[in-house]
N, C-alpha and C positions, 0 to 999 in steps of 0.2 A: 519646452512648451507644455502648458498644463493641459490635459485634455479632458473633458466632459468625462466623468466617475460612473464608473456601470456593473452593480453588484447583480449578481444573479443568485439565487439560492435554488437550485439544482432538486430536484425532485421526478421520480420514475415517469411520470405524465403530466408533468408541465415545469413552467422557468415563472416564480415570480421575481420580476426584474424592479429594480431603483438605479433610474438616470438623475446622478449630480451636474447641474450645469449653472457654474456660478450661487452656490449656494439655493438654490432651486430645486426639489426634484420632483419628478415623476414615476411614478409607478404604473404599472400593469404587469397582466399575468399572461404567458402565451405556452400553446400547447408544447411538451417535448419531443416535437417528432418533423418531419420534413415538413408541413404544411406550417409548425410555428413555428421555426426557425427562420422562412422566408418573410414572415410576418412580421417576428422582430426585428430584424435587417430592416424593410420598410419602414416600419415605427421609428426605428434610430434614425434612418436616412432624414426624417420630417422634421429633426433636432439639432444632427450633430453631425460635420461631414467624418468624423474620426472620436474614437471613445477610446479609454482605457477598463477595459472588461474585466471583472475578478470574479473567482466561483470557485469553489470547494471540488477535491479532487475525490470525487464521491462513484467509484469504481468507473463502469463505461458509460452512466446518464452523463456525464460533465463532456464528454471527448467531444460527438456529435457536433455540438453546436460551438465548443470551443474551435471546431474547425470550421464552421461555416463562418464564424465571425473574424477568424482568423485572412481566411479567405476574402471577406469583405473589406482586407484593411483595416481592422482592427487591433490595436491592442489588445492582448490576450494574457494575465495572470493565472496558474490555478494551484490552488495555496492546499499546504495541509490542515484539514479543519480542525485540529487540535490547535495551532494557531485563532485561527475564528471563535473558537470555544475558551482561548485564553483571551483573548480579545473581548469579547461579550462579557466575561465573569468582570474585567476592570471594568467596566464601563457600569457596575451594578444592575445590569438586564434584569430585569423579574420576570418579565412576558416575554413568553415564547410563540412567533408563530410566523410563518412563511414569509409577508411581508415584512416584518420584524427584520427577519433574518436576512434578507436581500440589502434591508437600508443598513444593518449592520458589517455586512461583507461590505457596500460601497463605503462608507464611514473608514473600516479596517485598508480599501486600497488608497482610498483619498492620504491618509496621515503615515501609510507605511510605504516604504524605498523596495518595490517588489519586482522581482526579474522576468522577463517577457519569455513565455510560454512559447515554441515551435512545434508543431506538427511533427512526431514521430518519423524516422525513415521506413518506408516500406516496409524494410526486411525486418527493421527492431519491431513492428506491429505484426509481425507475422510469427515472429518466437513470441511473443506474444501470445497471440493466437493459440499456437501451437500446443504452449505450456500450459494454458488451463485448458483446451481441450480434454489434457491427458491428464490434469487431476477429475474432471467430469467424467472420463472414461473409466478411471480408476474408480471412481465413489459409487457410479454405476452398479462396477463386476461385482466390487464389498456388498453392495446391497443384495444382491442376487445367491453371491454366497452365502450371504447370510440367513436370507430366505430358505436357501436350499438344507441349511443345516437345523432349521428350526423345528424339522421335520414334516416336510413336506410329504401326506397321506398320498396324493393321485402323483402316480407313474406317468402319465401324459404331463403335468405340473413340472414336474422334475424333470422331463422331459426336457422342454422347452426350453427349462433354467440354462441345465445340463451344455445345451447348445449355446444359448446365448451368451454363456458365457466363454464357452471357444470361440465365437465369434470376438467378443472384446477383448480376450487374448489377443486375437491376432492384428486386429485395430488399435490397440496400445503400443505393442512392438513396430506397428508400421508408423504410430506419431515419434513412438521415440527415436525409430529412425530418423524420421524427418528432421527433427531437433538434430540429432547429431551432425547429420550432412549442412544443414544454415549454418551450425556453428563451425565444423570442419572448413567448412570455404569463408569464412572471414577468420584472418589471419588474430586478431583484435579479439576478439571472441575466443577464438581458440586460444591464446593466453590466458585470457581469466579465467576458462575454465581450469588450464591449470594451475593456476594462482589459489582457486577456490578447492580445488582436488589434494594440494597441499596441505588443506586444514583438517587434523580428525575429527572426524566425526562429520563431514561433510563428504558425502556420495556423488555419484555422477546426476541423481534425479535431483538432487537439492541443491546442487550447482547449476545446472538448466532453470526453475525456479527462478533462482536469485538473480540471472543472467537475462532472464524475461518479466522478471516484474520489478528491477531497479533499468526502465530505458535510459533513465538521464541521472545515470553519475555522476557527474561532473556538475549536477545543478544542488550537489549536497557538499556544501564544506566542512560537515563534521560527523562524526558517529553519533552525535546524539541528534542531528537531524534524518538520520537513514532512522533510527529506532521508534523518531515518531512518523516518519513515513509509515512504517509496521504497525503503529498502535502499539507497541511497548515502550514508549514512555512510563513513568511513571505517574497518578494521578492522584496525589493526598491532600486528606480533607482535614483540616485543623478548622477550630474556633474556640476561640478565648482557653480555656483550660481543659478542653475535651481535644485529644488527638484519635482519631476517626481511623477507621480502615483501610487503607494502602491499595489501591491498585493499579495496572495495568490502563493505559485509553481504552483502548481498542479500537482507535478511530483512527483509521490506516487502513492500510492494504492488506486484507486477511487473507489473501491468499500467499504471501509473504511469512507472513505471522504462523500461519499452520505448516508450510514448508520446514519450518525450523523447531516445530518440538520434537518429534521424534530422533534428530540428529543432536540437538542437545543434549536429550536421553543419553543416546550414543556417546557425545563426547563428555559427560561426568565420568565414563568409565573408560579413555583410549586419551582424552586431549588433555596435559600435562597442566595445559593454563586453567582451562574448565576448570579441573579436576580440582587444582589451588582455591578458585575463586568459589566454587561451591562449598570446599572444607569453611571459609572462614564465614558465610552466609550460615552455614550449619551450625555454627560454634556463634553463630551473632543472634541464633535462637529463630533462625524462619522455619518454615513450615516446609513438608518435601516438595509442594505444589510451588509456592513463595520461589523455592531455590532451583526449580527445572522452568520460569518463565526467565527468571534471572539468567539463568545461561542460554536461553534463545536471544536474550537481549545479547549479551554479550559473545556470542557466536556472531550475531551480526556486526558488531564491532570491529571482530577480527576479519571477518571478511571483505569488510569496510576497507579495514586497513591495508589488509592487501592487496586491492585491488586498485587501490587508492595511490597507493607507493609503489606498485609494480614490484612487488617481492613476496617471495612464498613467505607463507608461515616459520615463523621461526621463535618460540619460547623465550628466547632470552630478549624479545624486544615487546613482551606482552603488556608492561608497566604504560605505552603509546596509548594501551586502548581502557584503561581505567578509567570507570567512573564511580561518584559516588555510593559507601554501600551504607548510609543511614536512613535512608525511605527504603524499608519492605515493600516487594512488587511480591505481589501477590494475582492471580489469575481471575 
C-alpha cells in the first residue's frame, strides 16, 4: 500500500513538514515541543488516516515526535542526513531553506526503499542516557580543571572549584557504575562488551560509548554505513580539473565520532592492524591529522565487525574491514 509521503525537516524549535498525497502536497510549520506535536497529529489526522513519516536523525530534536507519531500509527523512517545531503546534491538544489528541506526529505522517502524506525527499548534509552551523562560530567570536571590551573588569584574561587570538583568525581564514578551494572545484567550487552574490550586501543569508557550510541545494530549492513552514522564518511569536492580538499561529514553522531579519537591515538601505537593501516596512509603522503581521523574511521570498522560476527578481534582476519585508501580524510 502506498501511503501519504511526510518529510519533516527537524529543527531545535519547530518541524517544517511537506505531506505528499497523490502527487499533492501540503506544507506547514509546527512548534517542536509537546503543544506542536499534538497539532501535527491533528493536522495529519484532517488528510491522511496513515502516513509514511521521514526526518533526519538530527541528535534528540528527531526522537520526540518520531515517537509521538510513531505512537499515532504512523510510519516512521529516520535516515542518516548524509543520505539527505547526497540526495539534495543529485537533484542540483541551489536553495537552501527549511521548507526546501522538508519537501526534499518527502521526495528522498517517496522514491527510496526505507526501513521503518521502532521506538528504542527502555533499557537501550537509558545506557543511553547514562553514556552522555557521563561525557557531560566529564567536560564539566575538564573545564573546572582547567579553570583551576589557569591560575585562579581568590582562595575562596579555588575553593569552590576545589570541591566541585570532588563532587563530579564522585558523580562520574556513580554513572560509571550505573553503566556497568545495565550492561552486567544483560547477558547480550555484556558480550559485546567483550567483543569490544578485544580490540587495542579500545577501553572500557569507549566500549560503553559505542554500546550506547550504536542502539540499532542490526539496522546497519555494513561498515561503511556505521562510519556515516559517525560522520566519518568521507566528503570530496571534485570539479572539472580542480580536485578540492578531502574531508570528513561530520554529519553523524558526534558523540560517537569524539568517543574514538583518543583510542585511535592509542591504537596507532598497541593495534597491529592500525598500526599497518596508518604506516601505508603515511607512505600515501597524508597529513598526521588526515591519518588519526582515518583510523577512528577504521577502528569503527573493526568494531563493527566484531560485533557484527560475534568474534573477538583477531588480525589475521583485518583484510574483512578494508576500505578504500584513495580519498584523503582529513578532519
Amino acid at each position: 500500500m502506498n501511503l501519504p509521503i511526510l518529510g519533516i525537516d527537524v529543527l531545535k524549535e519547530s518541524l517544517d513538514v511537506c505531506l505528499i498525497i497523490e502527487n499533492q502536497s501540503n506544507d506547514a510549520v509546527f512548534d517542536n515541543n509537546h503543544t506542536g506535536h499534538k497539532r501535527l497529529i491533528s493536522w495529519l489526522d484532517q488528510h491522511a488516516n496513515q502516513v509514511h513519516a521521514c526526518m533526519e536523525a538530527t541528535e534528540t530534536y528527531a526522537f520526540p515526535v518520531a515517537e509521538v507519531l510513531y505512537t499515532a500509527h504512523h510510519r516512521v523512517s529516520i535516515v542518516n542526513p548524509a543520505r539527505i545531503i547526497a540526495y539534495s546534491t543529485s537533484l542540483l538544489t541551489r536553495n537552501k531553506t527549511d521548507r526546501l528541506d522538508a519537501a526534499i526529505i518527502a521526495d528522498f522517502c517517496r522514491t527510496q526503499s526505507l526501513p521503518e524506525w521502532h521506538p528504542p527499548r527502555e533499557e537501550l534509552r537509558d545506557r543511553q542516557a547514562l553514556v552522555r551523562l557521563l561525557e557531560d560530567l566529564a567536560a564539566t570536571r575538564q573545564a573546572d580543571v582547567n579553570r583551576l590551573k589557569s591560575g585562579v588569584r581568590s582562595p575562596d574561587v579555588a575553593l569552590v572549584l576545589e570541591d566541585h570538583i570532588g563532587y563530579l568525581d564522585n558523580q562520574i564514578k556513580r554513572v560509571e557504575q550505573l553503566i556497568r551494572s545495565l550492561i552486567d545484567r544483560d547477558n547480550d550487552l555484556s558480550r559485546n562488551k567483550h567483543l569490544l574490550l578485544s580490540i587495542p586501543g579500545i577501553g572500557e569508557k569507549t566500549a560503553h560509548t559505542i554500546l550506547g550510541e550504536l542502539l540499532f545494530l542490526d539496522s546497519f549492513e555494513n561498515a561503511r554505513q556505521v562510519a556515516a552514522y559517525a560522520g566519518l564518511n568521507p566528503r570530496q569536492r571534485l570539479s572539472g580539473k580542480f580536485k578540492g580538499h578531502s574531508s570528513i561529514s561530520k554529519t553523524g553522531n558526534a558523540h560517537l565520532r569524539k568517543a574514538l579519537y583518543f583510542p585511535a591515538i592509542v591504537a596507532k601505537g598497541c593495534n597491529p592492524v592500525i598500526q599497518d593501516f596508518c604506516a601505508r596512509l603515511r607512505d600515501n603522503g597524508l597529513l598526521p591529522m588526515e591519518v588519526i581521523v582515518a583510523a577512528m574511521r577504521k577502528l569503527l570498522h573493526i568494531a563493527f565487525g566484531v560485533l557484527k560476527n560475534d568474534t573477538p578481534f583477531d588480525p589475521l582476519y583485518e583484510k574483512r574491514f578494508q576500505y578504500p585508501l584513495s580519498i584523503p580524510i582529513s578532519s
